[in-house]
Structures are given as C-alpha cells and as structure tokens.
NUTI-795139 format. One record per residue: residue in one letter; y, z negated, x negated of N, C-alpha, C, CB in turn. Coordinates in steps of 0.1 Angstrom, whole numbers, plus 5000, padded with zeros to 4 digits. Each point is the difference from the previous one (the first is absolute). Glycine has a CB too. Example, Ala and Ser with C-alpha at 12.3 -4.5 7.8 and 13.67 -1.06 7.14 Angstrom:
<koldrens>
<koldren A, <4943, 4922, 4868>, <5012, 5000, 5009>, <5012, 5000, 4991>, <4988, 4988, 5019>> <koldren S, <5023, 5019, 4985>, <5011, 5000, 4991>, <5011, 4992, 5008>, <4994, 5022, 4988>> 
</koldrens>
This chain:
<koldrens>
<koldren X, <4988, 5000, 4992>, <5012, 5000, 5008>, <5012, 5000, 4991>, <4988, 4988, 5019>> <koldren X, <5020, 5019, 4985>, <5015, 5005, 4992>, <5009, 4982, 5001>, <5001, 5035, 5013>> <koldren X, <5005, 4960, 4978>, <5007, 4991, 5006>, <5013, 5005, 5006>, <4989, 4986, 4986>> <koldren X, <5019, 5004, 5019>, <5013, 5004, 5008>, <5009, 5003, 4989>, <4997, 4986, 5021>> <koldren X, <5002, 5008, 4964>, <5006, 4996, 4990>, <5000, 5016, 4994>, <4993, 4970, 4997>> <koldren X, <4992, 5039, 4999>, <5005, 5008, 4998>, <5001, 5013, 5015>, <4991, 4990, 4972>> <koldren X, <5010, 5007, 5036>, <5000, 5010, 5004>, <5020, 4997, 5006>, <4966, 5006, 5004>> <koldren X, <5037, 4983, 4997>, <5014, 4998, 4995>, <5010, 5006, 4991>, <4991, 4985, 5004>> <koldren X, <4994, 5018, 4981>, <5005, 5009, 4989>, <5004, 5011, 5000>, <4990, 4990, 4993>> <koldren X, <4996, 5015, 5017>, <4998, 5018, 4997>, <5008, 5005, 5015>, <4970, 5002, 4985>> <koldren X, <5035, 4994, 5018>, <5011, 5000, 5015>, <5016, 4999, 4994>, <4981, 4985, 5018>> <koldren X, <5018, 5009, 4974>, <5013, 4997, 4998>, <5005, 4991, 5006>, <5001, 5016, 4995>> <koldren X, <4995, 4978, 5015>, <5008, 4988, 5007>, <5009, 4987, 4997>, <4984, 5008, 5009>> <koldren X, <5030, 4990, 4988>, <5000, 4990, 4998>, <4994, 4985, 5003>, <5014, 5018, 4998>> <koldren X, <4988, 4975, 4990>, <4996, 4992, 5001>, <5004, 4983, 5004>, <4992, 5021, 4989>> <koldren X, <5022, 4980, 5018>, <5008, 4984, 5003>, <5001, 5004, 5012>, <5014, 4991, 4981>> <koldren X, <4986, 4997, 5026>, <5000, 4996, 5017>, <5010, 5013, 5006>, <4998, 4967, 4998>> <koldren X, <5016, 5033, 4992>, <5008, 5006, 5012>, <4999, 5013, 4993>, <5018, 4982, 5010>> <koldren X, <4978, 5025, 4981>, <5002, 5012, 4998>, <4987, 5009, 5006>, <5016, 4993, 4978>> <koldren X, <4973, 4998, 5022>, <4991, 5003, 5011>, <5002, 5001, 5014>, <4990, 4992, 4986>> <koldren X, <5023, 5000, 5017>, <5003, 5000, 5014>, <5009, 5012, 5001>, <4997, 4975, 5004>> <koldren X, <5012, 5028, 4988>, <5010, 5013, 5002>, <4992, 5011, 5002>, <5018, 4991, 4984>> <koldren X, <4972, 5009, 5006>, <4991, 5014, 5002>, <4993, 5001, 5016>, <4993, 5000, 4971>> <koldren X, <5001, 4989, 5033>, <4995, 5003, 5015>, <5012, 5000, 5002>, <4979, 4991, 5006>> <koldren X, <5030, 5005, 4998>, <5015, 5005, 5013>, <5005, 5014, 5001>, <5011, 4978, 4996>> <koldren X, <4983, 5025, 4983>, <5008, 5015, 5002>, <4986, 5009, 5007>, <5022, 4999, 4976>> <koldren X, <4971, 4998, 5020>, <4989, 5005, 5003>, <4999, 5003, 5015>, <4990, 4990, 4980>> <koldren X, <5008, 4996, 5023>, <4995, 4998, 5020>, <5008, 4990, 5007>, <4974, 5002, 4996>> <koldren X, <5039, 5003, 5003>, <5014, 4990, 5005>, <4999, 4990, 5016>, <5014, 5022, 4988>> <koldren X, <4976, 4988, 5018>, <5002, 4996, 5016>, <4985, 4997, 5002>, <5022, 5017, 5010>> <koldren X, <4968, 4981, 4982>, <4986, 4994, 5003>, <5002, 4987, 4997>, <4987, 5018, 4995>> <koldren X, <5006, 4970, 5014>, <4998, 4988, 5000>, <4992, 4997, 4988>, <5004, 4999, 5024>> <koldren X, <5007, 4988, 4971>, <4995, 4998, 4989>, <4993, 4981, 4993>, <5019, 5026, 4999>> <koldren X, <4993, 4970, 5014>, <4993, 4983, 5003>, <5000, 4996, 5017>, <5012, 4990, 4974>> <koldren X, <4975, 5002, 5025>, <5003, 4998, 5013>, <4992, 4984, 5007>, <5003, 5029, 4999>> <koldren X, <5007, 4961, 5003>, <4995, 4991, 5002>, <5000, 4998, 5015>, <5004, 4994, 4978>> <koldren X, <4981, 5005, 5029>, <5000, 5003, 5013>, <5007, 4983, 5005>, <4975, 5023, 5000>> <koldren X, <5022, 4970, 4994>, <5000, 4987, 5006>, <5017, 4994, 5007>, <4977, 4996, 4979>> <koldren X, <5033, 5012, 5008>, <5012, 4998, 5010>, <5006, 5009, 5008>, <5003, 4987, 4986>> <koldren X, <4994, 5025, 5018>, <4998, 5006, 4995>, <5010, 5011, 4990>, <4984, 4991, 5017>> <koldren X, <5012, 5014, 4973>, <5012, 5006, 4991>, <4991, 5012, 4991>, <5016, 4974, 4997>> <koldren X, <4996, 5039, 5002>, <4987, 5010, 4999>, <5015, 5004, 4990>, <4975, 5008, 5027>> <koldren X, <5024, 4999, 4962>, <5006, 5009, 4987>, <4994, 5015, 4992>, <5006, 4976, 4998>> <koldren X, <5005, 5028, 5010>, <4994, 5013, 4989>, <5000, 5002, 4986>, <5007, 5010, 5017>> <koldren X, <4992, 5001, 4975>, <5000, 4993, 4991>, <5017, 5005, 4994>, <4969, 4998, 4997>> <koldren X, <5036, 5012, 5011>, <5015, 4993, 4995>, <5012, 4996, 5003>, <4993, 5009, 4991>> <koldren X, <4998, 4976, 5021>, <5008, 4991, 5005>, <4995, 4988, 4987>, <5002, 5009, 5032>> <koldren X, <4986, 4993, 4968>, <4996, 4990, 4985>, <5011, 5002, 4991>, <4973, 5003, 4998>> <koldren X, <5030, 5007, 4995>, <5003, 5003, 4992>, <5019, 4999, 5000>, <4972, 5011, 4999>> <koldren X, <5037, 4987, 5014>, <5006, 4996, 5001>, <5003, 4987, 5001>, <4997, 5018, 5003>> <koldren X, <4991, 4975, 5002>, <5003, 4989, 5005>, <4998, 4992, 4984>, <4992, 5004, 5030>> <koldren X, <4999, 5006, 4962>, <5002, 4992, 4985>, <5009, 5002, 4988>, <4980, 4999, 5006>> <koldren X, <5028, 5009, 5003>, <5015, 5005, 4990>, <5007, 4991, 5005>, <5001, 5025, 4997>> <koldren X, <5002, 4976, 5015>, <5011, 4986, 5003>, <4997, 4988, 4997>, <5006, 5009, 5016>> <koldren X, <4980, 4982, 4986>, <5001, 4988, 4992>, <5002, 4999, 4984>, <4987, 4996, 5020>> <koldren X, <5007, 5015, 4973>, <5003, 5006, 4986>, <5015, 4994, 4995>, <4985, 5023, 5006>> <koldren X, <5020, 4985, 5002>, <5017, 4999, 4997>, <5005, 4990, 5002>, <5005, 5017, 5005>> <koldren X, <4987, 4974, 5006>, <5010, 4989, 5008>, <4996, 4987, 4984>, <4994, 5006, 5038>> <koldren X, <4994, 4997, 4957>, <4996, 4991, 4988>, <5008, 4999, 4991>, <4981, 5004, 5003>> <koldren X, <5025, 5012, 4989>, <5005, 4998, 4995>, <5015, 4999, 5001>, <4981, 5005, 4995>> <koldren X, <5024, 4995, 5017>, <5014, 4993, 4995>, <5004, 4987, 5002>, <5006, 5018, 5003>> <koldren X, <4980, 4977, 4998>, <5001, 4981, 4998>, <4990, 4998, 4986>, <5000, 4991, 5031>> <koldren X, <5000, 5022, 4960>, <5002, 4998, 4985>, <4987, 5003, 4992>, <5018, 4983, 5006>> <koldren X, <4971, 5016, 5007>, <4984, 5005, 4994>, <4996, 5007, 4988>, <4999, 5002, 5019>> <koldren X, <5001, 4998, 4969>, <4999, 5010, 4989>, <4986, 5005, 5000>, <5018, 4989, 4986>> <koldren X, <4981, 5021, 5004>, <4986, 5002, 4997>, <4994, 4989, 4991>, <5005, 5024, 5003>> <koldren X, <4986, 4975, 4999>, <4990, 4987, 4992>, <5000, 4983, 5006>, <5006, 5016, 4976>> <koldren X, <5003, 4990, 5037>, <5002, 4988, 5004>, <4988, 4994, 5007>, <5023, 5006, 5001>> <koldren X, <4971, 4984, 5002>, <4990, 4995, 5010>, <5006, 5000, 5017>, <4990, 4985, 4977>> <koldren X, <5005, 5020, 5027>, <5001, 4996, 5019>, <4986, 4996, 5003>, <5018, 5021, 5009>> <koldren X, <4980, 4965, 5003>, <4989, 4999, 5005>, <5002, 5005, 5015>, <4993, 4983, 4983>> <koldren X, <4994, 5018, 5021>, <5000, 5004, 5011>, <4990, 4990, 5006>, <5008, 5023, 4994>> <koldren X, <4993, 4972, 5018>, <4991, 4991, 5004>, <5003, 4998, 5015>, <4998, 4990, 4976>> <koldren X, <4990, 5023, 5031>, <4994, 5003, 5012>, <4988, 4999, 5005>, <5012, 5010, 4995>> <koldren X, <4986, 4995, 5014>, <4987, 5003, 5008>, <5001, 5016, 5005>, <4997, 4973, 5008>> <koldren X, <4992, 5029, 4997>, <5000, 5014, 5000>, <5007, 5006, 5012>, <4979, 4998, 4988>> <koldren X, <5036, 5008, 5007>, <5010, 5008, 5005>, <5008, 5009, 4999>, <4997, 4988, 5002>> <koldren X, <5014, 5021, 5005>, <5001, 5010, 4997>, <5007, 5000, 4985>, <4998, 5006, 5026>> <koldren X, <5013, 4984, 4975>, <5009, 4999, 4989>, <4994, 4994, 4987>, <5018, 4998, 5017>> <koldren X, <4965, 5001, 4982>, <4999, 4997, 4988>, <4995, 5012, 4989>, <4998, 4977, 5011>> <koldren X, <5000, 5036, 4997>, <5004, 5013, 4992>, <5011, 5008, 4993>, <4987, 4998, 5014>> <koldren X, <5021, 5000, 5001>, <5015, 4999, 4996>, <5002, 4994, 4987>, <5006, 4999, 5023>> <koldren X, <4992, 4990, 4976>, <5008, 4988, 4993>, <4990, 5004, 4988>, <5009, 4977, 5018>> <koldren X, <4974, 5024, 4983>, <4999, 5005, 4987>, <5005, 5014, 4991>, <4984, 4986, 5008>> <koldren X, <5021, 5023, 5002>, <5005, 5017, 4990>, <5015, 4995, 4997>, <4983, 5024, 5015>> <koldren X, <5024, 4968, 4993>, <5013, 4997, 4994>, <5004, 4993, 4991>, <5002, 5003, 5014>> <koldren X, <4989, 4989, 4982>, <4999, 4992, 4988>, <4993, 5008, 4990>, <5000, 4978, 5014>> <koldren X, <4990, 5032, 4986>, <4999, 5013, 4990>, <5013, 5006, 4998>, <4978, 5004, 5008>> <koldren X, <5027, 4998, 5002>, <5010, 5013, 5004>, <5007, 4996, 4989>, <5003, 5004, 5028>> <koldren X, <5005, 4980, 4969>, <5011, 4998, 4993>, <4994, 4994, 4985>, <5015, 4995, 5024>> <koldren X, <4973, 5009, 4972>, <4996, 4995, 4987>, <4994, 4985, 4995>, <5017, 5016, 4999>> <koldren X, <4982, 4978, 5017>, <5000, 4982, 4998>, <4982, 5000, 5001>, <5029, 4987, 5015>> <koldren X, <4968, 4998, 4985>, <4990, 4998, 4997>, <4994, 4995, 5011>, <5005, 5000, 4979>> <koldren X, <4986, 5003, 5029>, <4993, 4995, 5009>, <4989, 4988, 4994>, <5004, 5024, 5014>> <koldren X, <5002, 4964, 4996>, <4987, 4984, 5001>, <5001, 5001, 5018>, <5007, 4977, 4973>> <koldren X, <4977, 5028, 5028>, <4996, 4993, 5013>, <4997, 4986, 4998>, <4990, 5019, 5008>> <koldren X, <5014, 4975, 5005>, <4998, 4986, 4997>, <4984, 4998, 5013>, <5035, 4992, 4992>> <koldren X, <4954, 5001, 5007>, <4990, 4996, 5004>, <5003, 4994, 5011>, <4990, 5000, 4980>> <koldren X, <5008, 5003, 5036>, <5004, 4997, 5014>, <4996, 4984, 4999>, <4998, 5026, 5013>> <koldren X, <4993, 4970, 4975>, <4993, 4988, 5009>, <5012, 4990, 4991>, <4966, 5008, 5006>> <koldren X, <5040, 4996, 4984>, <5005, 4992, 4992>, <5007, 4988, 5004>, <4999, 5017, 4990>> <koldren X, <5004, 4972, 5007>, <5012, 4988, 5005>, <5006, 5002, 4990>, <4990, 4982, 5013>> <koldren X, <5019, 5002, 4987>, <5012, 4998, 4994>, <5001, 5003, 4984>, <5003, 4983, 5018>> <koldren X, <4983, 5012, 4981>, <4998, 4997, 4984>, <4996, 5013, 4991>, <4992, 4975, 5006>> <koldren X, <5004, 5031, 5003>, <4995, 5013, 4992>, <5010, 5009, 5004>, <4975, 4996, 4999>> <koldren X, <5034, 5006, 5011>, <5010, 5009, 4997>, <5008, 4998, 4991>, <4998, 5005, 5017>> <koldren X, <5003, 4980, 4979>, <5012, 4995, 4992>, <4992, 5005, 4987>, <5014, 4977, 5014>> <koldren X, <4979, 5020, 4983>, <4990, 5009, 4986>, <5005, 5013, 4995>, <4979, 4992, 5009>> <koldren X, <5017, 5020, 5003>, <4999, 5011, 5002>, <5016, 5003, 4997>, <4977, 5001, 5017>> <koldren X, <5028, 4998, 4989>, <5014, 5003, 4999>, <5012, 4997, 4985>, <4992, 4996, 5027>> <koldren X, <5001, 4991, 4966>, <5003, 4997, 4992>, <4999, 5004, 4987>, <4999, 4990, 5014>> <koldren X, <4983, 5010, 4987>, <4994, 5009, 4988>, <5003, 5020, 4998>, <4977, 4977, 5006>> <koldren X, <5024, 5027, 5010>, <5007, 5013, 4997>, <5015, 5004, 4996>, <4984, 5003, 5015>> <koldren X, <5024, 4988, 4990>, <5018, 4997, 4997>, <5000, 5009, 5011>, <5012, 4996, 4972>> <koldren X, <4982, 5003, 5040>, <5003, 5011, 5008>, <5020, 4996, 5007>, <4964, 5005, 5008>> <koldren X, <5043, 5005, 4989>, <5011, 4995, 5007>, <5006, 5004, 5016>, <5002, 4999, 4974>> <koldren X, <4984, 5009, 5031>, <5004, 4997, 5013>, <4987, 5003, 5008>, <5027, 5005, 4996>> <koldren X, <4971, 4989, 5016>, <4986, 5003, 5011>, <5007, 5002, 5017>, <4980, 4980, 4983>> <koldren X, <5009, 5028, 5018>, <5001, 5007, 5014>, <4991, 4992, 5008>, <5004, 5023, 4992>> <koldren X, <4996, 4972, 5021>, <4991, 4993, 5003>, <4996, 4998, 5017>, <5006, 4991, 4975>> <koldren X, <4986, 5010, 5028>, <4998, 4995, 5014>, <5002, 4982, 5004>, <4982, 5022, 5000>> <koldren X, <5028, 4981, 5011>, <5005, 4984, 5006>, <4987, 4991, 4993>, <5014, 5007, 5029>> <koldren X, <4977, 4997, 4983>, <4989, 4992, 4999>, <4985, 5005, 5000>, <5016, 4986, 5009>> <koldren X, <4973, 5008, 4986>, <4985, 5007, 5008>, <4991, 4990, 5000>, <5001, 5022, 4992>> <koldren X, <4994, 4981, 5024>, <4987, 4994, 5001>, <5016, 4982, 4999>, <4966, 5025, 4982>> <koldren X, <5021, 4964, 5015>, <5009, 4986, 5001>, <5007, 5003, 4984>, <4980, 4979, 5018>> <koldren X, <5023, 5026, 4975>, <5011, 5002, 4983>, <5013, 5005, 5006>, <4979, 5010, 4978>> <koldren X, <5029, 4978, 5023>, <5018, 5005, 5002>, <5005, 5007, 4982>, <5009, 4973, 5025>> <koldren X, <4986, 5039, 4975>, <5006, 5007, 4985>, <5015, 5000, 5001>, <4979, 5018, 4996>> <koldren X, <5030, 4981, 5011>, <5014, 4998, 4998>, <5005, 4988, 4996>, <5000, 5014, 5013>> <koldren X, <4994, 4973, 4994>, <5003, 4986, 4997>, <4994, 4997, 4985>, <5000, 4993, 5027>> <koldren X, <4990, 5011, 4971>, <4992, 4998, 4988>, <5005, 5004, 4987>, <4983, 5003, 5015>> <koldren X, <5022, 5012, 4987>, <5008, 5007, 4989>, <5016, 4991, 5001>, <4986, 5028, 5003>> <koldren X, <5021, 4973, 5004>, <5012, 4992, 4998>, <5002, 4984, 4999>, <5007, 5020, 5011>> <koldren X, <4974, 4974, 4992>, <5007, 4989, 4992>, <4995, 4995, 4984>, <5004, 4994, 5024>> <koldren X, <4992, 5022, 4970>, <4998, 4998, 4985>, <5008, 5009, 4995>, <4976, 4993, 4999>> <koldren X, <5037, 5010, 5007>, <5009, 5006, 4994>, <5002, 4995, 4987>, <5007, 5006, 5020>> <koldren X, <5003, 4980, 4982>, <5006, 4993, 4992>, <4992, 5000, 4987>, <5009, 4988, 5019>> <koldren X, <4978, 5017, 4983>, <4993, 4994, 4982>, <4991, 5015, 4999>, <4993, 4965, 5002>> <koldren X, <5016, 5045, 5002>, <4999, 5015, 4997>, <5009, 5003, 4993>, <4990, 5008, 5017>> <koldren X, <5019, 4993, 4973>, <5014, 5005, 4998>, <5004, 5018, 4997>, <5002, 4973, 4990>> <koldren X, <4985, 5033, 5007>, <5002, 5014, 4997>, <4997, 5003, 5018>, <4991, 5004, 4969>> <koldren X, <5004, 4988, 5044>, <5000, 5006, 5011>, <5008, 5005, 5008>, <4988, 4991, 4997>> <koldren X, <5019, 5018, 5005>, <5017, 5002, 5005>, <4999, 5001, 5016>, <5009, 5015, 4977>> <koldren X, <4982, 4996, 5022>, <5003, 5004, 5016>, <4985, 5003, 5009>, <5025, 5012, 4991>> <koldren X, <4975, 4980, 5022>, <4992, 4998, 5005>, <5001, 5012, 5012>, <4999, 4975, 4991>> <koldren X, <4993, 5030, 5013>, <5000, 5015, 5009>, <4991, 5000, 5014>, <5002, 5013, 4976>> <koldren X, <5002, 4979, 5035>, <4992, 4995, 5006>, <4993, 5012, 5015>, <5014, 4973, 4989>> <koldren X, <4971, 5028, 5015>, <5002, 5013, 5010>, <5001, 5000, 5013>, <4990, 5007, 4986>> <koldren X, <5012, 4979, 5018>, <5002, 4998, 5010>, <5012, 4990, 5005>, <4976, 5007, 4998>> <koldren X, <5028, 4994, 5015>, <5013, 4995, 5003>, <5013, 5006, 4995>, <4986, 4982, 5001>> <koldren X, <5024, 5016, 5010>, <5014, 5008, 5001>, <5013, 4994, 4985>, <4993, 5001, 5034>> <koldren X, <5000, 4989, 4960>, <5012, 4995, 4991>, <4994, 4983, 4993>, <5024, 5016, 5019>> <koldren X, <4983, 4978, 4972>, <4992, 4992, 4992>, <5011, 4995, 4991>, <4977, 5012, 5001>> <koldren X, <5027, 4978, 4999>, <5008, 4984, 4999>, <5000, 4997, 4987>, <4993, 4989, 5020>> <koldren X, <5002, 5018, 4968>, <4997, 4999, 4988>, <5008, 5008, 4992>, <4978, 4995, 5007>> <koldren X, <5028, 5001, 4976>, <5005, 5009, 4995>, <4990, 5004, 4998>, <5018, 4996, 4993>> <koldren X, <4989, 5018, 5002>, <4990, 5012, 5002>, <4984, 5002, 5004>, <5017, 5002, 4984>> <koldren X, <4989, 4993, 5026>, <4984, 5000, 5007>, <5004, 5012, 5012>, <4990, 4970, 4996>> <koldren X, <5003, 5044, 5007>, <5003, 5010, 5005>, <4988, 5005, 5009>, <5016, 5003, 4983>> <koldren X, <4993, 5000, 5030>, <4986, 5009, 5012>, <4996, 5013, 4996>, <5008, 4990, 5023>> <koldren X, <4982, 5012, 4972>, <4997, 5016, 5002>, <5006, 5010, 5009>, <4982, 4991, 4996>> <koldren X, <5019, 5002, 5016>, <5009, 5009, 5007>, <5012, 5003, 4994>, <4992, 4992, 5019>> <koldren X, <5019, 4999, 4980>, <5010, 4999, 4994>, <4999, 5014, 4986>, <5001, 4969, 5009>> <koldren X, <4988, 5027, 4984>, <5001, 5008, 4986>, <5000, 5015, 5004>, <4987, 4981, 4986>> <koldren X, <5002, 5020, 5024>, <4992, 5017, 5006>, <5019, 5005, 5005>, <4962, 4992, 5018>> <koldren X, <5044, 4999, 4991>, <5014, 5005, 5008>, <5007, 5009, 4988>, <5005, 4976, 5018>> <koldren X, <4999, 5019, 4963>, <5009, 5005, 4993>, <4995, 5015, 5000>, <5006, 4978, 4987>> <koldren X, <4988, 5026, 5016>, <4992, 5012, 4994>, <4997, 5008, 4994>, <5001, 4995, 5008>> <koldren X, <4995, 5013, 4985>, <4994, 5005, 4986>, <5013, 5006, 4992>, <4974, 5010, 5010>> <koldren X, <5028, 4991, 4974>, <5007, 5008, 4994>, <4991, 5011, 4997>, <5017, 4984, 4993>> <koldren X, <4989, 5026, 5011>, <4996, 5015, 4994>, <5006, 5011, 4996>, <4988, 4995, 5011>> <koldren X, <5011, 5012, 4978>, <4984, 5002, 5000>, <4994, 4989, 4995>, <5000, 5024, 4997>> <koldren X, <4988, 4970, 5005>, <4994, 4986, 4991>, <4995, 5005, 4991>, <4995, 4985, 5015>> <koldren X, <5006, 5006, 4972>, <4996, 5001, 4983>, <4991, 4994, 5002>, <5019, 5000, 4984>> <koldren X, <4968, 5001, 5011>, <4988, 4987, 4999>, <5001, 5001, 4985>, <4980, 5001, 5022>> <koldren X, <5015, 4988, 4976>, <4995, 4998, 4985>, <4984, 5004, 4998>, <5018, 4982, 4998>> <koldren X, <4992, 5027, 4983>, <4986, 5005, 4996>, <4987, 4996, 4997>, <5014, 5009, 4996>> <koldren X, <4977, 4990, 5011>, <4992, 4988, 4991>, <4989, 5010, 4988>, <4999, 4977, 5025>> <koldren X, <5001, 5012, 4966>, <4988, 5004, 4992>, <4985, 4998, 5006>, <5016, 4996, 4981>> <koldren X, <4974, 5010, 5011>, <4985, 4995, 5006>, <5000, 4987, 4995>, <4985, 5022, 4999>> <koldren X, <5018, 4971, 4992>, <4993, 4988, 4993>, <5014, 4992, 5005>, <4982, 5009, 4974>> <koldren X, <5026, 4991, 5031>, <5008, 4988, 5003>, <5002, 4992, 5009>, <5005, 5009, 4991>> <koldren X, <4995, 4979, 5007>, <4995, 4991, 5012>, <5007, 5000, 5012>, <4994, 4986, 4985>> <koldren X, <4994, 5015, 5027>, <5003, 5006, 5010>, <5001, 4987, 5014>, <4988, 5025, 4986>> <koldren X, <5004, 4964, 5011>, <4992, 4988, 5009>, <4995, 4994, 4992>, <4995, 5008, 5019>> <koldren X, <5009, 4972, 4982>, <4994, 4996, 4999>, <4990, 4990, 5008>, <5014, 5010, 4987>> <koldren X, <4974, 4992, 5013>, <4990, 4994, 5016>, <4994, 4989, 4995>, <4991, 5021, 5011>> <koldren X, <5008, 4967, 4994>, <4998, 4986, 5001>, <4984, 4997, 5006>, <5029, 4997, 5003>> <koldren X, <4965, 4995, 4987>, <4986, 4995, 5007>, <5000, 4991, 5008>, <4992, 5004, 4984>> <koldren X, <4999, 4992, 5019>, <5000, 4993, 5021>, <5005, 4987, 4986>, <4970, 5011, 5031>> <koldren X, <5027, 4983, 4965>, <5003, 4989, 4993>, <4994, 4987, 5006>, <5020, 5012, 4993>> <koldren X, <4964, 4992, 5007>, <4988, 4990, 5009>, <4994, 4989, 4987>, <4989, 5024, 5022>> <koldren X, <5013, 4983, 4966>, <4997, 4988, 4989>, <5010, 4997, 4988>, <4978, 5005, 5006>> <koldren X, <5033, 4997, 4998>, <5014, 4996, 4991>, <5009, 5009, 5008>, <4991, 4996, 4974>> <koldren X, <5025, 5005, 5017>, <5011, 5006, 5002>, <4994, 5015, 5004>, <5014, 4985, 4983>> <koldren X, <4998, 5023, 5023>, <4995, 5016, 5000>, <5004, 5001, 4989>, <5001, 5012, 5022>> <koldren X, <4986, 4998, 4973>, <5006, 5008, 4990>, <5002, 5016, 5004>, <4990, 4982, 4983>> <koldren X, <5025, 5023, 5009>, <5003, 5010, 5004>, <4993, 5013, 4991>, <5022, 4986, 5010>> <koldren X, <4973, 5024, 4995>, <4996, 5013, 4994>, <5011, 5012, 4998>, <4978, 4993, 5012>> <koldren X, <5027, 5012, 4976>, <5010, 5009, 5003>, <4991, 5014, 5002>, <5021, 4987, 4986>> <koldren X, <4986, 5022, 5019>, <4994, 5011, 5005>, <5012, 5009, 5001>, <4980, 4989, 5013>> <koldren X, <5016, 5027, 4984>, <5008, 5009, 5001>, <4994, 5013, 5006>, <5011, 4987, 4983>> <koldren X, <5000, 5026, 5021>, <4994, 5006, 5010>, <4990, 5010, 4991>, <5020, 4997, 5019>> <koldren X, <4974, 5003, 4970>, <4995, 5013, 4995>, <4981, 4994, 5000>, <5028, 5011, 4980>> <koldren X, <4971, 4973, 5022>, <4988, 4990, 5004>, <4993, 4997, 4994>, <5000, 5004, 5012>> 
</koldrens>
C-alpha cells in the first residue's frame, strides 16, 4: 500500500493544514467540506477557508508571531478546524490541550509550552475550561490572551469571544506563513496517567 506521505509526494500536495486547505477551496470551493450534524453546522470548503483567514488575522493583531505557542482546548467542534488552519495560517505553534485535563495539568501544559495564548470552549461535559484557565492566569505570565467560543462577551483583560474576533474580518489578500518540512509545527501532550504530560514536538513533513 502506497502511503499518504508518498503519495503526498508524487502529487505534489502541499503539505501544512492551510495550504492544504487553499488548494481544496481552489479546487472544489462550493463542496461541503465540514460538517457537524449535532448543532447543526455544515462548511464548504471556502467558507473553511474564510472562516480561517479571519480568525488568522484577528490573532495577529493581538500580536501572535510565528513560533509562538497557541493552545487549543476543545471537544469535538466546528471551530476547532478553523482554529487549527489559523494558527498554521499565521506560523504559530499548535498545543492541543487533553479534554479530560483539570487545573493542574493545564497549568503544566501551558507553562512548559510558553504557549501565549488559548482558544477554548466555556465548558465540557462537568470541566468549566474558562474558570479553570483564568484562574491560573496569574502564575502564566507569557499567557496573554484568552479566546473563548462560546458566549456574547467576557469581563477579563484580554479575554475575547470568538464571535467578537470572527465580526473584524479577514485582511486580504491573506499572507500565510511559509513553513518549512522540519519546522515545528504542534506540540501534543501525554494523557499524564503516571507523571507530568510530557510534550512530543511534531512537525508537518512526520
């Protein structure tokens, strides 16, 4: 069996979240491309691909660089695609954060990456991830800005609604950053069932 890796090769396909995503939009603009029946919410692929230019942009003009760490810490939804090709889009570094995690291990995770900003669902299942993250702000100091996906507005410096961010919307034409094959792309965190997580770096070439 051919792997995906070379047949990635002999295709030519790029190889990072959003430049793989540009090619399907140019490719097949108006075919469905996510679709979560449960709320329900359906994307083509270049409403994806807008919807990951505008959060792109909205990152960086609250200062996101490339090499920067962003976590992300969801459950399975529309905006955690989004949120992962926009955080490609702009050169930064994707940390999923583990849904089951509490206080102590996000404060870990977040620390040990210098991630300086996370995207995050209010809450899941009984884990309030909003209350949790803002009250280990104080002993984060590289954490700047909190990016929350639910609810109309949020009482926190820089603590921001998705909505809010999606409203500025995209600069274009949008620049992504170039990535290399070997440069770090994510870093992914072990369940941390017999010590600390430890983090794995990973990049898109695998």
């Amino acid at each position: 069996m051919t792997s995906d890796k070379s047949r990635f090769a002999r295709e030519n396909l790029p190889g990072d979240p959003y430049a793989m995503l540009l090619h399907c939009a140019n490719r097949w603009p108006d075919k469905e491309a996510l679709v979560f029946d449960s709320t329900p919410q359906r994307l083509t692929f270049s409403q994806w691909l807008l919807a990951s230019q505008t959060l792109a942009c909205a990152l960086r003009r609250r200062g996101i660089q490339p090499g920067s760490s962003v976590a992300l810490w969801a459950e399975n939804r529309i905006e955690w695609p989004i949120a992962q090709v926009a955080i490609a889009a702009i050169g930064a570094v994707l940390v999923p954060v583990n849904t089951h995690f509490r206080e102590d291990d996000l404060l870990h995770v977040l620390d040990h990456s210098q991630s300086v900003a996370i995207l995050l669902s209010a809450r899941f299942r009984s884990s309030d991830y909003l209350s949790m993250t803002l009250d280990t702000r104080n002993r984060l100091p590289l954490l700047r800005d909190v990016i929350c996906f639910d609810g109309p507005g949020l009482h926190a410096e820089n603590c921001w609604s998705y909505a809010a961010l999606m409203s500025e919307g995209p600069q274009l034409p949008f620049q992504a950053w170039p990535w290399s094959p070997r440069e770090l792309a994510s870093i992914q965190y072990t369940s941390g069932t017999t010590g600390r997580p430890k983090g794995a770096e990973l990049c898109f070439e695998g």
